[in-house]
Residue, then its C-alpha position, 0 to 999 in steps of 0.5 A: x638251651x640243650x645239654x652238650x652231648x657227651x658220646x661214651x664208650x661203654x665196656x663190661x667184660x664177662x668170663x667169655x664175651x664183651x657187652x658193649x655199648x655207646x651213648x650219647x648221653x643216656x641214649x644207647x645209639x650202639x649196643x653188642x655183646x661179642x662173644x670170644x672164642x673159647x679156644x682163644x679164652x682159654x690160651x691165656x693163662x691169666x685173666x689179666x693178659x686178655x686184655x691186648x686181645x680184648x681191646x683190639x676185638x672192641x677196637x676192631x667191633x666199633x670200626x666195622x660198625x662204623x662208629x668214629x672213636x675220635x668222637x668219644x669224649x670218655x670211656x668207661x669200664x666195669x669196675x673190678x675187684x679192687x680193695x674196698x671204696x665208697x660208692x661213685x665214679x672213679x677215674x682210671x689211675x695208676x694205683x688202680x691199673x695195678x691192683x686190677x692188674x695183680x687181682x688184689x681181691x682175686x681174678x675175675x674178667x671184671x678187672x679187665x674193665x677199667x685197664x682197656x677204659x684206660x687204654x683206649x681213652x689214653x690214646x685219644x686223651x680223654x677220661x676214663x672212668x669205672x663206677x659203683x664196683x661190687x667192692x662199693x663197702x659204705x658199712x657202718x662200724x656196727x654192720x661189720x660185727x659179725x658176733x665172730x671175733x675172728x670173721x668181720x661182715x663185708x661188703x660185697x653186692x651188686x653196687x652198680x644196679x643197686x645204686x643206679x636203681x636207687x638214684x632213678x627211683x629217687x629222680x621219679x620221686x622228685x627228690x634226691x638219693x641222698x636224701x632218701x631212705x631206700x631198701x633195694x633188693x637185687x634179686x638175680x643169680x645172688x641175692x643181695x638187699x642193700x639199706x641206703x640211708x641218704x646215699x649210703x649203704x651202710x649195710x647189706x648181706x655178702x652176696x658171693x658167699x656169706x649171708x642173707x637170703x638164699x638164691x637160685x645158686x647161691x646158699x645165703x645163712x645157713x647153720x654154722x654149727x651144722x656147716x661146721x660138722x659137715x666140713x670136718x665129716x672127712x666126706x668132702x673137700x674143701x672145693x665140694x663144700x664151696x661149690x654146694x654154697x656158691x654155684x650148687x646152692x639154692x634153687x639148683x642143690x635143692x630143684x637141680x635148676x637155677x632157672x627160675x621159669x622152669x621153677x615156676x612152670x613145675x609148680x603150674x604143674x603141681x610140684x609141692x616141692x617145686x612149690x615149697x622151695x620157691x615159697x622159702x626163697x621170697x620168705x628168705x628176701x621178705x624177712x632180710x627186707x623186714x631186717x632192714x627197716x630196723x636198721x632204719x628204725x622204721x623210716x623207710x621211704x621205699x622198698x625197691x625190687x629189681x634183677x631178674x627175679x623181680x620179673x617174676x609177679x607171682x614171686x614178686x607179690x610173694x615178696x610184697x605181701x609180707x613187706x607192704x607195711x613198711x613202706x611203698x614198694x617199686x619194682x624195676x625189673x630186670x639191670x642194665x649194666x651198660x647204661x648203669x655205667x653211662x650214668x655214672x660218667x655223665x654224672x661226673x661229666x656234667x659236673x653233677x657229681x665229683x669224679x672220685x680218685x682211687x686212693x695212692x695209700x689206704x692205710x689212710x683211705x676212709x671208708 
Protein backbone atom coordinates (compact mmCIF):
# COMPACT_ATOMS: atom_id res chain seq x y z
CA UNK A 1 0.00 0.00 0.00
CA UNK A 2 1.61 3.52 -0.87
CA UNK A 3 2.08 5.99 1.82
CA UNK A 4 -0.60 9.09 1.58
CA UNK A 5 1.45 11.69 0.25
CA UNK A 6 1.72 15.08 2.12
CA UNK A 7 2.49 18.23 -0.17
CA UNK A 8 4.67 20.75 2.32
CA UNK A 9 5.41 24.49 2.01
CA UNK A 10 8.94 24.89 3.20
CA UNK A 11 10.21 28.39 4.29
CA UNK A 12 14.02 29.42 5.66
CA UNK A 13 14.38 33.12 6.08
CA UNK A 14 18.07 34.17 5.62
CA UNK A 15 19.44 38.12 6.37
CA UNK A 16 18.73 39.04 2.39
CA UNK A 17 16.72 36.33 0.83
CA UNK A 18 14.11 33.53 1.32
CA UNK A 19 15.18 29.57 0.60
CA UNK A 20 12.21 28.07 -0.43
CA UNK A 21 10.74 24.75 -1.22
CA UNK A 22 7.92 21.85 -1.54
CA UNK A 23 7.80 18.54 -1.13
CA UNK A 24 5.85 15.87 -1.66
CA UNK A 25 6.64 13.90 1.22
CA UNK A 26 10.66 13.65 1.06
CA UNK A 27 10.96 14.53 -2.63
CA UNK A 28 11.77 18.06 -3.40
CA UNK A 29 9.18 18.73 -6.57
CA UNK A 30 10.19 22.88 -6.23
CA UNK A 31 13.07 24.66 -4.66
CA UNK A 32 14.23 28.61 -5.01
CA UNK A 33 16.05 31.04 -3.18
CA UNK A 34 14.40 34.59 -3.81
CA UNK A 35 16.70 37.02 -3.20
CA UNK A 36 15.45 40.65 -1.62
CA UNK A 37 16.43 43.75 -2.55
CA UNK A 38 18.55 45.28 -0.25
CA UNK A 39 16.85 48.64 -0.49
CA UNK A 40 13.62 47.01 0.51
CA UNK A 41 15.44 45.05 3.33
CA UNK A 42 16.76 47.94 4.63
CA UNK A 43 13.40 50.09 4.59
CA UNK A 44 12.35 48.41 7.46
CA UNK A 45 13.49 49.29 10.58
CA UNK A 46 12.94 45.85 12.62
CA UNK A 47 13.34 42.21 11.37
CA UNK A 48 10.16 41.30 12.61
CA UNK A 49 8.14 43.84 10.15
CA UNK A 50 9.55 42.10 7.03
CA UNK A 51 7.31 39.43 7.27
CA UNK A 52 3.94 41.13 5.28
CA UNK A 53 6.56 41.73 2.41
CA UNK A 54 8.11 38.36 2.94
CA UNK A 55 4.81 36.40 2.59
CA UNK A 56 3.55 38.08 -0.17
CA UNK A 57 7.02 37.57 -2.16
CA UNK A 58 6.78 33.47 -1.40
CA UNK A 59 2.93 34.07 -2.03
CA UNK A 60 3.53 35.66 -5.19
CA UNK A 61 6.75 33.06 -6.11
CA UNK A 62 4.74 30.03 -6.01
CA UNK A 63 1.83 31.52 -7.99
CA UNK A 64 3.86 32.12 -10.92
CA UNK A 65 5.56 28.94 -10.54
CA UNK A 66 2.27 27.55 -10.79
CA UNK A 67 2.22 25.62 -7.58
CA UNK A 68 -1.56 25.34 -6.24
CA UNK A 69 -1.35 26.02 -2.21
CA UNK A 70 -4.78 24.80 -2.06
CA UNK A 71 -2.78 21.53 -2.27
CA UNK A 72 -0.75 22.04 0.85
CA UNK A 73 -1.30 20.10 3.63
CA UNK A 74 1.28 21.78 6.11
CA UNK A 75 3.63 24.57 6.40
CA UNK A 76 6.80 24.73 7.71
CA UNK A 77 9.36 27.54 9.08
CA UNK A 78 12.61 27.62 10.11
CA UNK A 79 12.88 27.75 13.80
CA UNK A 80 14.09 31.03 15.48
CA UNK A 81 15.52 32.27 18.51
CA UNK A 82 13.18 31.49 21.07
CA UNK A 83 13.61 30.53 24.74
CA UNK A 84 15.31 27.09 25.10
CA UNK A 85 13.15 23.85 24.04
CA UNK A 86 14.00 20.19 23.54
CA UNK A 87 14.72 18.91 20.22
CA UNK A 88 11.43 18.06 17.88
CA UNK A 89 8.86 19.61 15.84
CA UNK A 90 6.65 21.97 17.36
CA UNK A 91 3.33 23.55 16.07
CA UNK A 92 2.95 27.11 15.50
CA UNK A 93 1.29 28.68 18.80
CA UNK A 94 0.28 32.00 20.03
CA UNK A 95 3.16 31.85 22.74
CA UNK A 96 5.34 31.17 20.35
CA UNK A 97 4.36 34.09 17.51
CA UNK A 98 5.02 36.39 20.52
CA UNK A 99 8.47 35.48 21.49
CA UNK A 100 9.53 35.32 17.79
CA UNK A 101 7.61 38.64 17.45
CA UNK A 102 9.44 40.50 20.51
CA UNK A 103 12.88 38.49 19.69
CA UNK A 104 13.20 36.99 22.97
CA UNK A 105 16.66 35.68 22.46
CA UNK A 106 17.75 38.74 19.92
CA UNK A 107 16.57 39.43 16.35
CA UNK A 108 17.63 37.56 13.44
CA UNK A 109 15.54 36.85 10.25
CA UNK A 110 15.16 33.19 11.38
CA UNK A 111 12.15 34.28 13.37
CA UNK A 112 10.52 35.26 10.75
CA UNK A 113 10.03 31.51 9.80
CA UNK A 114 7.44 30.20 12.00
CA UNK A 115 5.45 33.71 12.05
CA UNK A 116 4.85 33.42 7.87
CA UNK A 117 4.66 29.10 8.46
CA UNK A 118 1.50 30.67 10.47
CA UNK A 119 0.03 32.98 8.16
CA UNK A 120 -0.15 30.91 5.21
CA UNK A 121 -1.18 27.82 6.91
CA UNK A 122 -4.02 29.90 8.92
CA UNK A 123 -5.69 30.79 5.74
CA UNK A 124 -6.01 27.32 4.23
CA UNK A 125 -6.50 25.85 8.05
CA UNK A 126 -3.92 23.51 8.05
CA UNK A 127 -0.75 23.01 10.40
CA UNK A 128 2.01 24.92 10.57
CA UNK A 129 5.26 23.54 12.04
CA UNK A 130 9.24 24.61 12.96
CA UNK A 131 11.66 22.14 13.96
CA UNK A 132 15.02 21.43 15.86
CA UNK A 133 15.83 25.38 16.11
CA UNK A 134 19.33 26.50 17.16
CA UNK A 135 17.80 27.21 20.62
CA UNK A 136 17.26 22.98 20.82
CA UNK A 137 18.99 22.96 24.70
CA UNK A 138 18.81 18.85 25.95
CA UNK A 139 21.75 19.60 28.49
CA UNK A 140 22.54 17.42 30.99
CA UNK A 141 22.90 19.41 34.50
CA UNK A 142 26.49 18.47 34.65
CA UNK A 143 27.17 19.87 30.99
CA UNK A 144 25.87 23.42 32.34
CA UNK A 145 28.72 24.10 34.73
CA UNK A 146 31.10 26.15 33.43
CA UNK A 147 33.77 26.24 36.71
CA UNK A 148 32.49 30.09 36.48
CA UNK A 149 29.76 30.56 39.22
CA UNK A 150 28.48 33.43 37.36
CA UNK A 151 28.55 32.25 33.48
CA UNK A 152 26.50 28.77 32.75
CA UNK A 153 27.46 26.69 29.62
CA UNK A 154 24.30 26.78 26.87
CA UNK A 155 23.01 25.26 24.02
CA UNK A 156 23.48 26.97 20.95
CA UNK A 157 24.41 24.87 17.56
CA UNK A 158 23.05 23.67 14.75
CA UNK A 159 20.31 21.58 16.05
CA UNK A 160 18.29 21.12 12.83
CA UNK A 161 21.45 19.60 10.42
CA UNK A 162 22.68 17.78 13.37
CA UNK A 163 19.59 15.97 14.11
CA UNK A 164 18.63 15.39 10.85
CA UNK A 165 22.08 13.79 10.00
CA UNK A 166 21.86 11.57 13.20
CA UNK A 167 18.14 10.40 12.54
CA UNK A 168 19.27 9.26 8.65
CA UNK A 169 22.38 7.86 9.69
CA UNK A 170 20.57 5.98 12.22
CA UNK A 171 18.02 4.89 9.48
CA UNK A 172 21.18 3.49 7.43
CA UNK A 173 22.11 1.63 10.10
CA UNK A 174 18.94 -0.15 10.61
CA UNK A 175 18.18 1.17 14.09
CA UNK A 176 16.64 3.85 15.82
CA UNK A 177 18.11 7.43 16.80
CA UNK A 178 17.05 6.94 20.13
CA UNK A 179 18.90 4.14 20.56
CA UNK A 180 22.26 5.24 19.51
CA UNK A 181 25.00 6.82 20.77
CA UNK A 182 26.34 9.47 17.90
CA UNK A 183 29.03 12.39 18.10
CA UNK A 184 27.89 14.60 15.14
CA UNK A 185 30.34 17.14 14.18
CA UNK A 186 28.93 20.30 11.89
CA UNK A 187 31.78 21.68 10.40
CA UNK A 188 30.45 25.29 8.39
CA UNK A 189 31.01 29.14 9.36
CA UNK A 190 30.89 27.57 13.21
CA UNK A 191 31.97 24.63 14.61
CA UNK A 192 29.64 22.82 16.87
CA UNK A 193 30.04 18.73 17.91
CA UNK A 194 26.98 17.68 19.59
CA UNK A 195 27.10 14.25 22.14
CA UNK A 196 23.53 12.45 21.15
CA UNK A 197 23.03 9.90 23.66
CA UNK A 198 19.78 7.84 22.60
CA UNK A 199 18.28 11.06 21.15
CA UNK A 200 19.47 13.79 23.11
CA UNK A 201 22.18 16.02 23.26
CA UNK A 202 23.09 16.30 26.21
CA UNK A 203 26.16 18.38 25.64
CA UNK A 204 28.07 20.38 23.07
CA UNK A 205 30.09 23.55 22.85
CA UNK A 206 28.00 27.19 22.06
CA UNK A 207 28.63 27.69 18.53
CA UNK A 208 27.83 31.52 17.95
CA UNK A 209 30.54 32.73 20.82
CA UNK A 210 31.57 30.49 23.51
CA UNK A 211 33.67 27.20 23.30
CA UNK A 212 35.08 24.44 21.38
CA UNK A 213 37.01 24.38 18.25
CA UNK A 214 37.78 27.35 16.46
CA UNK A 215 36.16 28.00 12.97
CA UNK A 216 36.83 29.54 9.61
CA UNK A 217 35.05 33.04 11.55
CA UNK A 218 34.61 31.95 14.50
CA UNK A 219 37.16 32.01 17.82
CA UNK A 220 35.79 29.09 19.62
CA UNK A 221 37.95 28.73 23.56
CA UNK A 222 40.46 30.98 23.74
CA UNK A 223 42.61 32.13 27.14
CA UNK A 224 40.18 33.66 29.46
CA UNK A 225 42.72 35.31 31.24
CA UNK A 226 44.56 36.77 28.21
CA UNK A 227 41.10 37.69 26.66
CA UNK A 228 40.39 39.32 29.82
CA UNK A 229 43.50 41.67 29.80
CA UNK A 230 42.97 42.53 26.33
CA UNK A 231 39.21 43.59 26.72
CA UNK A 232 40.50 46.01 29.83
CA UNK A 233 43.70 47.16 27.71
CA UNK A 234 41.74 50.71 26.85
CA UNK A 235 42.82 49.61 22.90
CA UNK A 236 39.55 48.48 22.01
CA UNK A 237 35.85 48.51 22.22
CA UNK A 238 33.54 46.25 23.17
CA UNK A 239 31.82 45.74 19.54
CA UNK A 240 36.00 45.47 18.21
CA UNK A 241 36.38 42.63 20.70
CA UNK A 242 33.16 40.53 19.31
CA UNK A 243 33.72 40.90 16.01
CA UNK A 244 37.42 39.66 16.28
CA UNK A 245 35.66 36.45 18.32
CA UNK A 246 32.45 36.38 15.99
CA UNK A 247 32.93 37.04 12.28
CA UNK A 248 36.82 37.99 12.42
CA UNK A 249 37.97 35.01 14.30
CA UNK A 250 39.23 31.86 13.06
CA UNK A 251 40.58 31.28 9.64
CA UNK A 252 39.61 34.89 8.48
CA UNK A 253 41.84 37.10 11.65
CA UNK A 254 44.48 34.49 11.35
CA UNK A 255 44.53 33.65 6.81
CA UNK A 256 42.44 37.26 6.28
CA UNK A 257 39.59 34.59 4.42
CA UNK A 258 36.73 32.28 5.54
CA UNK A 259 37.16 30.48 2.29
CA UNK A 260 38.32 27.33 3.07
CA UNK A 261 39.00 26.43 -0.82
CA UNK A 262 41.15 29.22 -0.94
CA UNK A 263 42.92 28.03 2.09
CA UNK A 264 43.44 24.75 0.66
CA UNK A 265 44.69 26.16 -2.65
CA UNK A 266 47.56 28.34 -0.85
CA UNK A 267 48.82 25.33 1.08
CA UNK A 268 48.93 23.28 -2.58
CA UNK A 269 51.20 26.26 -3.26
CA UNK A 270 53.12 26.23 -0.23
CA UNK A 271 52.11 28.34 2.47
CA UNK A 272 53.47 27.10 5.79
CA UNK A 273 51.37 29.42 7.52
CA UNK A 274 48.24 28.60 5.49
CA UNK A 275 49.40 24.91 6.33
CA UNK A 276 49.77 25.52 9.75
CA UNK A 277 46.45 27.40 10.39
CA UNK A 278 44.48 24.76 8.78
CA UNK A 279 46.49 21.77 10.78
CA UNK A 280 45.15 23.50 14.11
CA UNK A 281 41.40 23.92 13.27
CA UNK A 282 40.95 19.80 12.44
CA UNK A 283 43.20 19.14 15.66
CA UNK A 284 40.82 21.75 17.47
CA UNK A 285 37.62 19.44 15.82
CA UNK A 286 39.66 15.94 16.62
CA UNK A 287 40.49 16.86 20.33
CA UNK A 288 36.48 18.23 21.01
CA UNK A 289 35.39 15.07 19.21
CA UNK A 290 37.94 12.75 21.80
CA UNK A 291 36.03 15.01 24.61
CA UNK A 292 33.12 13.86 23.75
CA UNK A 293 33.53 10.09 23.72
CA UNK A 294 34.15 10.54 27.50
CA UNK A 295 31.05 11.87 28.18
CA UNK A 296 29.83 8.65 26.60
CA UNK A 297 32.32 6.80 28.50
CA UNK A 298 33.79 5.44 25.33
CA UNK A 299 30.57 3.89 23.89
CA UNK A 300 30.42 5.66 21.13
CA UNK A 301 28.38 3.97 17.95
CA UNK A 302 29.62 6.73 15.39
CA UNK A 303 31.36 9.46 14.79
CA UNK A 304 29.32 11.66 12.19
CA UNK A 305 31.03 14.48 10.02
CA UNK A 306 28.71 16.86 8.17
CA UNK A 307 28.50 21.06 6.76
CA UNK A 308 30.55 22.07 4.42
CA UNK A 309 33.77 21.35 5.73
CA UNK A 310 33.37 18.13 5.57
CA UNK A 311 33.60 18.31 1.83
CA UNK A 312 36.94 18.84 2.13
CA UNK A 313 39.05 15.04 2.20
CA UNK A 314 42.21 16.53 2.96
CA UNK A 315 40.71 18.43 5.99
CA UNK A 316 38.48 15.45 6.74
CA UNK A 317 41.35 12.49 6.93
CA UNK A 318 43.00 15.22 9.05
CA UNK A 319 39.91 14.74 11.32
CA UNK A 320 39.55 11.01 11.18
CA UNK A 321 42.98 9.94 11.67
CA UNK A 322 43.02 11.08 15.21
CA UNK A 323 39.48 9.71 15.85
CA UNK A 324 39.09 6.40 14.13
CA UNK A 325 39.93 4.65 17.44
CA UNK A 326 36.94 5.29 18.97
CA UNK A 327 34.28 4.44 16.84
CA UNK A 328 33.41 4.39 12.86
CA UNK A 329 33.41 7.44 11.12
CA UNK A 330 30.48 8.96 8.52
CA UNK A 331 30.93 11.79 6.82
CA UNK A 332 27.63 13.21 5.11
CA UNK A 333 28.69 16.57 3.63
CA UNK A 334 27.47 19.40 2.94
CA UNK A 335 23.08 20.54 4.86
CA UNK A 336 20.15 20.64 3.46
CA UNK A 337 18.02 22.89 5.38
CA UNK A 338 14.89 22.45 3.46
CA UNK A 339 14.66 18.96 3.50
CA UNK A 340 15.86 18.76 6.98
CA UNK A 341 12.54 20.88 7.61
CA UNK A 342 10.34 18.60 5.44
CA UNK A 343 11.56 15.68 7.56
CA UNK A 344 10.40 16.97 10.71
CA UNK A 345 6.57 17.81 9.49
CA UNK A 346 6.35 14.50 7.85
CA UNK A 347 7.38 12.77 10.75
CA UNK A 348 4.59 14.37 12.95
CA UNK A 349 2.38 14.02 9.81
CA UNK A 350 2.78 10.47 9.79
CA UNK A 351 1.85 10.05 13.09
CA UNK A 352 5.91 8.71 13.59
CA UNK A 353 6.57 11.12 15.94
CA UNK A 354 4.55 13.52 18.49
CA UNK A 355 4.04 17.11 17.08
CA UNK A 356 5.52 19.16 20.53
CA UNK A 357 3.60 22.25 21.76
CA UNK A 358 5.69 25.29 22.59
CA UNK A 359 5.03 25.76 26.42
CA UNK A 360 2.39 28.68 27.66
CA UNK A 361 4.57 28.84 31.24
CA UNK A 362 8.35 28.06 31.37
CA UNK A 363 8.71 28.48 34.67
CA UNK A 364 7.29 24.93 34.62
CA UNK A 365 8.67 23.88 31.26
CA UNK A 366 11.47 20.82 31.63
CA UNK A 367 14.10 20.87 29.53
Amino acid sequence: MLDKEYRILIINPGSTSTKIGVFDNEVSIFEKTIRHDAEEIISYTNIIDQYEFRKNTILETLDKEGINISKLSAVCGRGGLLRPIEGGTYAVNDRMLEDLRAGFSGQHASNLGGIIAYEIASGLNIPSFIVDPVVVDELDQIARISGFSLIERKSIFHALNQKAVARRVAKDLGKKYTDLNLIVTHMGGGITVGIHKQGRVVDVNNGLHGDGPFSPERAGTVPAGDLVALCFSGEHYREEIMKKLVGQGGLVGYLGTNDAIKVEQRIEAGDQEAKLVYDAMAYQVAKEIGAASAVLSGKVDAIILTGGLAYGKGFVKSITDRINWIADVIVQPGENELQALAEGALRVLRGEEEVKTYPENFSTAKI
